[in-house]
C-alpha positions in Angstrom: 136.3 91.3 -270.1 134.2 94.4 -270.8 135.2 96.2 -274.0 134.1 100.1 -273.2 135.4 103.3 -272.7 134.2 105.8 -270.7 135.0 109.3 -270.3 134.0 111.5 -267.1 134.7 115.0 -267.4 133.6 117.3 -264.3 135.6 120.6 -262.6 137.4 120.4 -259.5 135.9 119.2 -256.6 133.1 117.7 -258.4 133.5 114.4 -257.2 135.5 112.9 -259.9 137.6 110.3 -258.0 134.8 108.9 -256.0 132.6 108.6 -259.2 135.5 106.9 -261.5 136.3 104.5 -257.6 132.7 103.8 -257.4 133.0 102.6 -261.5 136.5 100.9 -261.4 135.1 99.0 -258.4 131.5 97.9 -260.3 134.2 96.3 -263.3 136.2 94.2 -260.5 133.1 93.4 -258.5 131.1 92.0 -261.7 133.9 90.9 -264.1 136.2 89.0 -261.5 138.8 90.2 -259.5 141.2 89.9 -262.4 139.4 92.1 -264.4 142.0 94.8 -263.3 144.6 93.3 -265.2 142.5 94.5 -268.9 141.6 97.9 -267.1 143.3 101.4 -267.7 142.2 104.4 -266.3 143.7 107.3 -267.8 143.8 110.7 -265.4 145.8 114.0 -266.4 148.2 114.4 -263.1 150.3 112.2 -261.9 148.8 113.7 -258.1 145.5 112.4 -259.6 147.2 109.1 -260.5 148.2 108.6 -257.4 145.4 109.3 -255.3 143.2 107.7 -257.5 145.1 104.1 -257.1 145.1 105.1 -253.3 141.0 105.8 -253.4 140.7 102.5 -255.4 142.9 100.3 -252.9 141.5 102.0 -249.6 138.1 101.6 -250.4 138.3 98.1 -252.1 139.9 97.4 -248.0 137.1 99.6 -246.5 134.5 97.2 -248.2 136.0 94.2 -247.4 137.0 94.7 -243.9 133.4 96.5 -243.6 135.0 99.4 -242.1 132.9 102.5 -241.7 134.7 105.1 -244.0 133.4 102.7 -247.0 129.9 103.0 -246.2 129.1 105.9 -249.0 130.9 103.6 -251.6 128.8 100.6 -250.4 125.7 102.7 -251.2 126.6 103.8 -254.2 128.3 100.5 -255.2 124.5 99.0 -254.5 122.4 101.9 -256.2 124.4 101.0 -259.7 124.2 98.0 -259.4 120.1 98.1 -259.4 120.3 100.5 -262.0 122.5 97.9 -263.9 119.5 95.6 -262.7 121.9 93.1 -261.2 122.1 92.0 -257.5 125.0 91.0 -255.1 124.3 91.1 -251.5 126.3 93.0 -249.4 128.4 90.1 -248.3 129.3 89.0 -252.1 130.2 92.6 -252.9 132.4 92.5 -249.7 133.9 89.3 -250.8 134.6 90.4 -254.2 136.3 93.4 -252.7 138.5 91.6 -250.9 139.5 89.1 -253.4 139.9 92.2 -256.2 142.2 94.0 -253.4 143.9 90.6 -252.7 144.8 90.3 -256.6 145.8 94.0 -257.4 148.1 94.0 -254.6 149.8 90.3 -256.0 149.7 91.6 -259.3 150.9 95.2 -258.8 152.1 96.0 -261.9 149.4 95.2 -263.9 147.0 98.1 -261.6 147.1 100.6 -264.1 146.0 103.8 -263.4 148.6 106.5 -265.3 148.6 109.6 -266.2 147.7 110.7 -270.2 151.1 111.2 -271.0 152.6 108.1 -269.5 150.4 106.1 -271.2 151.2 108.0 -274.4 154.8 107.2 -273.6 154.3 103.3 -273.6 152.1 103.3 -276.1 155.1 104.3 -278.7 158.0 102.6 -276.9 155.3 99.2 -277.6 155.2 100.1 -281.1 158.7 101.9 -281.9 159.8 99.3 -283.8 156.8 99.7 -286.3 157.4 103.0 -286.1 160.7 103.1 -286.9 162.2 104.5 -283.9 164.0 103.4 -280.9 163.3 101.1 -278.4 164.4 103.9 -275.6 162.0 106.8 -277.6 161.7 109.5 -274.8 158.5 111.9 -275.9 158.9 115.0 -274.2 156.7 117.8 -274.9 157.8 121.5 -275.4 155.4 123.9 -273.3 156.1 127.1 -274.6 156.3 126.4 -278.2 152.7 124.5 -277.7 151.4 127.6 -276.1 152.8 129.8 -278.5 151.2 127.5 -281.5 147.8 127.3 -279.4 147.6 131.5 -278.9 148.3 131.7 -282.6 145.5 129.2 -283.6 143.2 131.2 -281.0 144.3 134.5 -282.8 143.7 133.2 -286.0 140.4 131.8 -285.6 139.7 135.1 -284.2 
């Protein structure tokens, strides 16, 4: 089990979701196809969420079923793993796909891509007894009065 966090921050269209597919694939494909079940990957929208666990599961079949589509992701999935200086011929990495989609897909509920605030959102029910709260804490955030607070900071650092 790999203990790191990574952070990729790029604008729209920049590639994002095949960049953070190519890396969530590399963990499954070198840790073990369970290595899903002590992976989060945090996104800000749950549209992002959702295509991103889509992205994840299409390509980890692409791979294994060696369909065409996944070729780019094959490519890339190779180049990183020399600059990792490790090998896995294309067969293994298309083995390990297979058994990683194979897992995800019996294990559903432990393929945890979410968005920020989701996550935020299970992170306190987890620990609202510590915290003195609720088991059924609902966080919801209030827009305008956290614009209003962020224009006023802005003016004020002005």
């Amino acid at each position: 089990m790999s203990n790191t966090l990574s952070i990729y921050k790029a604008s729209a269209g920049a590639g994002k979701t095949f960049t953070l597919t190519i890396e969530y694939i590399l963990l499954l494909l070198r840790n073990g196809r369970k290595e899903f079940e002590h992976t989060l990957a945090v996104t800000f929208t749950n549209k992002a969420t959702a295509e991103m666990k889509e992205r994840i599961l299409e390509t980890l079949y692409g791979l294994s079923h060696q369909i065409p589509d996944s070729n780019d992701y094959l490519e890339k999935i190779q180049e990183r793993l020399k600059d990792l200086k490790e090998e896995m011929s294309e067969e293994m990495i298309r083995q390990r796909a297979g058994e990683a989609l194979s897992a995800i897909l019996h294990d559903y509920t432990h393929f945890r891509v979410e968005t920020i605030d989701s996550f935020f959102q299970s992170l306190l029910r987890n620990l609202a007894h510590e915290l003195g709260l609720t088991a059924n804490l609902q966080v919801e955030l209030n827009n305008d009065e956290a614009i209003s607070r962020s224009v006023d900071r802005v003016i004020d650092n002005m």
